[in-house]
N, C-alpha and C positions, 0 to 999 in steps of 0.2 A: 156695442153696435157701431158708434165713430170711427174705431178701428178695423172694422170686417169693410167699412164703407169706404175710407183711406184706401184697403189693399184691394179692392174692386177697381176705385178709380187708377190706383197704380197699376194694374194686370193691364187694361182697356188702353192710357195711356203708355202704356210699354211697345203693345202691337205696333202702332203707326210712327213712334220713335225709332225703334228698332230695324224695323221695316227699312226706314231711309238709310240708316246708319248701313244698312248689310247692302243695299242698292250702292251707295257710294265706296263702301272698301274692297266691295266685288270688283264694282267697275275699276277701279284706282290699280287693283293687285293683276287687273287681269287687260292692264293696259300694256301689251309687249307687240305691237305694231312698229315703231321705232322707238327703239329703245333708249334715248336721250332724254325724248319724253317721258317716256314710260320711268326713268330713275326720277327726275324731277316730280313726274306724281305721286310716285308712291314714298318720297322724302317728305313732300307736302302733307300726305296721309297721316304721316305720323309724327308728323308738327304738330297737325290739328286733334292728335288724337288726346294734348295734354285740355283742349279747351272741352271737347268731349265728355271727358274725363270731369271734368268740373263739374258740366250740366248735368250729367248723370248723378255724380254725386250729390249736388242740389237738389234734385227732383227726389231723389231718395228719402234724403233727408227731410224733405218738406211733405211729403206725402206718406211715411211711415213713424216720422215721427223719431229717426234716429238722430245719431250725432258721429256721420265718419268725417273723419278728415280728410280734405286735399291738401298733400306737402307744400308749405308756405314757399319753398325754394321755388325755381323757377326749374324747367324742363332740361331746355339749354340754353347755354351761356355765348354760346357762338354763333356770331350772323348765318343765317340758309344758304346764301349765296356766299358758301366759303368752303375750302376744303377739310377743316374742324367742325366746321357746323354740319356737312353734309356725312360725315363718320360721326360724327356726335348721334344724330340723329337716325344711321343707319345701324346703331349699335346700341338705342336706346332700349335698357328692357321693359322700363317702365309701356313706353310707344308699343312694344309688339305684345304684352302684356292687355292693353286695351283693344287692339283688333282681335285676340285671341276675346277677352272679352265680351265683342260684337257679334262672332259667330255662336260661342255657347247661346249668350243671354238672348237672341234673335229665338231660339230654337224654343227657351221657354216661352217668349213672350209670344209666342205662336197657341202655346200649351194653354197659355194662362188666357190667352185670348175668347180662345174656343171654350172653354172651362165658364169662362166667364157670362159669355154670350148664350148658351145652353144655361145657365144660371138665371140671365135674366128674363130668357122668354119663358121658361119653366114656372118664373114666379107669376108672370103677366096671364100664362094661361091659368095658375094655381089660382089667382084673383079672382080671376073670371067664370071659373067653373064653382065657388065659392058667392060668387053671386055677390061681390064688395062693390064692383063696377058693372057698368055696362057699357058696351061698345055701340055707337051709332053703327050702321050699317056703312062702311065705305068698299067703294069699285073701283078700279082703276083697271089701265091696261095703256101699254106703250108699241108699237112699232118699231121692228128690226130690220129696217134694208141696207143690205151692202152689194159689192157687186156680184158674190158668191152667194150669199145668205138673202134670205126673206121669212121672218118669224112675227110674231103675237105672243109678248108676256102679259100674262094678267094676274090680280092680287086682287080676292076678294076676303074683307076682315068683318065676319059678322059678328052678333051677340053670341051664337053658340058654338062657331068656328071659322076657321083660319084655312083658306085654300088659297093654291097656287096652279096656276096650266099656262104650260106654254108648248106653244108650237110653229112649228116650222121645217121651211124646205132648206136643205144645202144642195147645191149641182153635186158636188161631191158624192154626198152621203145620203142624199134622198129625205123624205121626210123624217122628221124629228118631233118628237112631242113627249109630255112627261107635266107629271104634276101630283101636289103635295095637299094631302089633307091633314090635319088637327082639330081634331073636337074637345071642346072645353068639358063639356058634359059628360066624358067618356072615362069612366071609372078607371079603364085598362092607362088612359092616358094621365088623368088625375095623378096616380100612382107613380108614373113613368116622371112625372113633371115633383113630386116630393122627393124622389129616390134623388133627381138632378139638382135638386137644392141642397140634399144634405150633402151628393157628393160635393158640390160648390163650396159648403160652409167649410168642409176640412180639406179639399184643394188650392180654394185662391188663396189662404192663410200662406200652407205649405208652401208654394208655389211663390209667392213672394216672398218667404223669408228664403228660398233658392238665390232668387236673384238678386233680393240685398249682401248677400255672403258672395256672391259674384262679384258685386261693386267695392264691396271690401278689400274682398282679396286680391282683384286685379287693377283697381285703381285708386282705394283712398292710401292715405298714409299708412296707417296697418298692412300693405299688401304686401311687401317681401316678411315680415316675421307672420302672417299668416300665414300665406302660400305654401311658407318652406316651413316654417318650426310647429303651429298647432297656437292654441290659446295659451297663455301663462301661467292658468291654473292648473293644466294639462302640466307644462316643464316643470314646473314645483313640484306635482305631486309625484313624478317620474325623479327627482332630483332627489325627493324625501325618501323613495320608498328604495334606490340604491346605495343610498347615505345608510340606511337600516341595515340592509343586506351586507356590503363589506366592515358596519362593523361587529354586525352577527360572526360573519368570517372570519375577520380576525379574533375573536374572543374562542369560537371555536376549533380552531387552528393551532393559538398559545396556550390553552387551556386543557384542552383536549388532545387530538395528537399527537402537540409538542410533548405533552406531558406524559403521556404513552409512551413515544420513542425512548422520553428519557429513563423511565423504568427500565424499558428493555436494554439499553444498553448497559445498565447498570447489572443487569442479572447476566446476561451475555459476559461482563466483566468479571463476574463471580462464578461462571462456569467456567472460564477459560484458566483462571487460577484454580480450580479443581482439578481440570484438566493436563496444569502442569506437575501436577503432584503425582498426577499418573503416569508420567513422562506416555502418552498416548499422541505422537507427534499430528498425526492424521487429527484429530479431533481439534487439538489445539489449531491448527492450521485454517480448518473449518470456523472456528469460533470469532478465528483473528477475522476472516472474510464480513464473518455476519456481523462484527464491530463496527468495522469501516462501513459498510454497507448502512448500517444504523447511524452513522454520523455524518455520513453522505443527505442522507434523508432529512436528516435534523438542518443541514446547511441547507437546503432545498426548499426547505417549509419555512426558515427564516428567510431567506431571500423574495419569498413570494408572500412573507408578512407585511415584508420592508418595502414590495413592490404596489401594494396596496394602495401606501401612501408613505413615501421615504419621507424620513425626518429634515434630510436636503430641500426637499419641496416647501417643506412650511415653514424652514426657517428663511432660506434664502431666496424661493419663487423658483416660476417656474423653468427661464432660461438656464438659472443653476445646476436646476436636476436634470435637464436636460445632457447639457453640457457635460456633467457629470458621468450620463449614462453612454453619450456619443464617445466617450472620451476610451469607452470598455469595448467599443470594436471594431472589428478589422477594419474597416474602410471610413473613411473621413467623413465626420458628420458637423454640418453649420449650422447653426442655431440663431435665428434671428428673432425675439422678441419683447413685449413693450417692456416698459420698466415696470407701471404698475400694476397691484396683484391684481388678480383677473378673478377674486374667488376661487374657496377652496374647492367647489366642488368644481366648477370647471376646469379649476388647474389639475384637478388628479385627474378628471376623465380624459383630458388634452396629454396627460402625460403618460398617460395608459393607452393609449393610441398612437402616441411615438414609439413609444417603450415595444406595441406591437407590428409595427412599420418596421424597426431598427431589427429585431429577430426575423421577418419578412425577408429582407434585403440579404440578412445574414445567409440565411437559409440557401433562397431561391435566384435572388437576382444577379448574385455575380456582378456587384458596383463594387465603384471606385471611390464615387462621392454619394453623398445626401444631404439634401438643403432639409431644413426647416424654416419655416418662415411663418409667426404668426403677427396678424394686425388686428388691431381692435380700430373699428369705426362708427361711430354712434352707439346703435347696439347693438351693433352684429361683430362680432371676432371669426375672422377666418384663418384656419391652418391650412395651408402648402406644403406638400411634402411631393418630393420629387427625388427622383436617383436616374444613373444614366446607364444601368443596369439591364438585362437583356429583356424586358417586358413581359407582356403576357397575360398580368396577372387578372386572375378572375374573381367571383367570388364565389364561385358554386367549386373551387378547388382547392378551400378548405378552411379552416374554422378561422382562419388571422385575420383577414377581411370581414366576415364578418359580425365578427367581435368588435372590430372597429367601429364598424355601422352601427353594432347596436349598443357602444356607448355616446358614439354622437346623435343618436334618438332618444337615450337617455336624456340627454339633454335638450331635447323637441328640437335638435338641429338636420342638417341636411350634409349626408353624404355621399362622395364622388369620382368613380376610378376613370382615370384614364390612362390604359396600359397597353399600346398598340404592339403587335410582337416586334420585335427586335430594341425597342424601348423608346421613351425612357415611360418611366412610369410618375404620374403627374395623380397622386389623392389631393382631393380639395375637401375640407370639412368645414361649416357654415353655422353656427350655433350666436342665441340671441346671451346677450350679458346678463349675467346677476343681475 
């Protein structure tokens, strides 16, 4: 019950936070009267959006009971009144991360507001038609003059019902009037007023745990490996369940197939020696094809054994195998990265992503060069790969890309084309560490 009561007071408290938050970044974003000012406010917007950022997170935390983190670092490092400070801050993702923010979580707290408010008249009338309380008889009524308008609101809250009438003249619009009954006693309404609590009971829950997975993601410290990769129980069990699968592949591969082919070309070898006893040139000729043909294939399936996970990769890392593999083609490939091992399964999915970038380029792009560039930072590791090749490329044109993607989702990471036509072609790939 503490807990239903926590996410009630946060719903309720969210509205009139929120509310101001989207008044002030509306107004900030949507100040382009002169524009010197207008950059000066909206730098200022998202300065302020790291203190924001805090409050929300405190309120979160204090009112649900959780424990997100605000990054102990500081936002920026650079005076406002600077030319580093003022690109610091217009290039902050964290900053535009929290006005994105503002506008989703305004929209629930809107939701949860209403949700909420329908919640608690539904109980007050539930009470009262239950006969727990009773209501003194109150009357009221206020006066509306302006210089267009002349109106009469009134509110009458008795023991067995709840009305509202108001009326009035606009010059405009001519009279106006309109009014609200609720009867406590009223079976049809009783009903109407149970149905609004249960829906309340499994809305403001839902609805709150929305908006705390908003303040996560877009502003405590979890929010970039949220945002972009998934939970890390999620990466793990995506990391275990294709750890399983290539070495399924490779077992049935060497075991199978291989083991196939090599029968057959062993009987293949034992007909064609038949065949030459028949001096049958034709046949022999034939035999000799389907030989080659079968050792072709046996090179094929060990290359895509080795391609798995090359023995180069786990002994020497992954700039080795790299290098090793840029070294097999046509066009110059640079390889830049860290020294320490990054994990195995990272490094084979990262090297299986080059490995399909490098056949890419081979194929389609028509380069000269190709960078590689991986950094590990905290715990994010990003690959760059870039070539200066004639662009274009897409992913709905054909399975290389998106094989890529879906070994950097393997890894609950985030991947990135940018390939304008005439080029150069710029993937970015984003994955969290072992």
């Amino acid at each position: 019950m503490g807990r239903r009561f926590r996410e009630l007071i946060y719903m309720l408290s969210s509205f009139p936070v929120l509310l101001a938050l989207f008044v002030i970044v509306t107004a900030a974003l949507s100040t382009g009267a002169f524009i010197p000012l207008a950059i000066i406010v909206i730098l200022a917007l998202l300065a302020a959006m790291e203190f924001m950022a805090r409050f929300e997170i405190g309120r979160t935390n204090l009112l649900l009971r959780t424990e997100l983190r605000m990054s102990e670092k500081v936002w920026f490092e650079h005076p406002f009144f600077s030319w580093d400070g003022a690109k610091e801050r217009a290039t902050s993702l964290r900053s535009w991360l929290a006005v994105g923010y503002v506008f989703l979580a305004f929209g629930l707290a809107i939701l949860g507001f209403v949700v909420s408010c329908l919640a608690i008249g539904a109980l007050i009338s539930l009470i009262a038609a239950l006969g727990i309380i009773a209501f003194n008889p109150r009357n009221g009524s206020f006066d509306i003059n302006t210089h267009d308008f002349n109106g009469n609101f009134g509110m009458n809250v008795g023991p067995k019902d709840f009305q509202i009438h108001f009326l009035g003249f606009d010059i405009n619009d001519g009279p106006i009037s309109g009014q609200f009954h609720w009867s406590y006693s009223s079976p049809v309404n009783t009903l109407i007023s149970i149905v609004f609590i249960i829906l309340a009971l499994a809305l403001v829950p839902l609805i709150a745990k929305w908006q705390r997975n908003l303040v996560m993601r877009f502003l405590s410290d979890r929010s970039y490996a949220e945002i972009f990769y998934g939970s890390e129980r999620h990466r793990k069990s995506a990391v275990s369940v294709g750890t399983q699968d290539r070495t399924r592949i490779e077992r049935d591969l060497h075991d199978g197939v291989q083991a196939r082919l090599t029968v057959t070309g062993m009987e293949i070898d034992r007909a064609r020696l038949l065949a030459e006893k028949s001096e049958d040139q034709e046949v022999v000729k034939a035999l000799e094809r389907a030989a080659e043909e079968t050792s072709n294939a046996m090179q094929e399936i060990r290359n895509i054994v080795k391609g798995l996970r090359p023995a180069l990769l786990e002994k020497a890392g992954l700039e080795a195998a790299l290098n090793s593999l840029g070294s097999k083609q046509t066009f110059t490939v640079v390889v830049s990265s860290p020294s320490d091992r990054l994990g195995m399964e990272t490094e084979s999915a990262l090297y299986l992503i080059c490995s399909e970038a490098m056949t890419n380029v081979g194929r389609h792009a028509k380069a000269n060069t190709m960078s590689i560039t991986i950094v590990k930072k905290g715990k994010l590791i990003t690959l760059d790969i870039e070539d200066d090749g004639i662009g274009g490329a897409q992913e709905s044109d054909g399975t290389g890309l998106r094989n890529m993607k879906g070994r950097a989702e393997s890894l609950g990471g985030e991947f990135i084309v940018m390939s304008p036509a005439g080029g150069p072609t710029h993937i970015k790939v984003i994955v969290p560490c072992e």
